[in-house]
N, C-alpha and C positions, 0 to 999 in steps of 0.2 A: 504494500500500500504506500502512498504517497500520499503528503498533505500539504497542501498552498495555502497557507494563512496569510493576510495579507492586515493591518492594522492602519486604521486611517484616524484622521486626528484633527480634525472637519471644524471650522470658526463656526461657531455656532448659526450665527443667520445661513450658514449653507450646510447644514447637516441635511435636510429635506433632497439638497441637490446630489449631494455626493453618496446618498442613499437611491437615490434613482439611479445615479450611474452604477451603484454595484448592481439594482436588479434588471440593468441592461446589461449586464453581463453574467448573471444568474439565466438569462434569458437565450443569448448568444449562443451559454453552453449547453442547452437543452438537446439532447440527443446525442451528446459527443461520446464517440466509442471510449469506452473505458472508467468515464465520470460515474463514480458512487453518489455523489451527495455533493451540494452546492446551495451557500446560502449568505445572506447577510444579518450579523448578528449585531445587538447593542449593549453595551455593558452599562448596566443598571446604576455602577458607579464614578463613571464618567462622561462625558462625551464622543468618546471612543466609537470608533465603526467598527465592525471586525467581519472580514470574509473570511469566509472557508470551505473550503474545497478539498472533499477528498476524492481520489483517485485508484485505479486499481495498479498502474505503474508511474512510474517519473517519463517512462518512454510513451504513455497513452495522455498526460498533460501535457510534454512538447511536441507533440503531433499538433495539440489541438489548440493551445494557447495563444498563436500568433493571431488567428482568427477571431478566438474569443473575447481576447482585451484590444482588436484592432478598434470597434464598436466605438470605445471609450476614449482611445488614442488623442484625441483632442479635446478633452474637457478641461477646459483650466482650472489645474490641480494648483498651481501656483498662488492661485484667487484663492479658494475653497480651503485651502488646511493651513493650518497654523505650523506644521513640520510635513519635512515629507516622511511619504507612506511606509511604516514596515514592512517589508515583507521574508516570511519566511519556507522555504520549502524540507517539509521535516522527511523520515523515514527513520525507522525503529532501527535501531543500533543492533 
């Protein structure tokens, strides 16, 4: 399994926006060979975004990934977050 967590960190007047853009790319990946689960989550004690994306390999997310966050490629993340975005790609040790 593979997991793309992705943590976003959204100025509050655009939390709504940068919450749309994740489920245009919740959206994107619908049907992509390999995707388990894909979602956007909010952490109840911050302002925090947090995608997540699990996967059945890291080679069935780079197949598929150029295509799924092309969607989003130009939304100005510069405007929209107060830092740029974390991203993490995990797999069990």
């Amino acid at each position: 399994m593979f997991v793309h967590l992705a943590i976003h960190y959204p100025r509050p007047e655009y939390v709504d926006d940068v919450l749309a853009s994740m489920h245009r790319v919740d959206k994107a990946a619908e049907g992509a060979p390999g995707l388990i689960q894909i979602g956007a989550w909010r952490d109840e004690n911050s302002n925090r975004l947090v995608g997540l994306a699990m996967w059945e390999s890291e080679e069935a997310f780079r197949a598929s990934a150029g295509r799924i966050f092309q969607i989003v490629a130009d939304d100005p993340w510069d405007q929209w977050s107060e830092r740029p975005i974390d991203v993490f790609h995990l797999t069990k040790p």
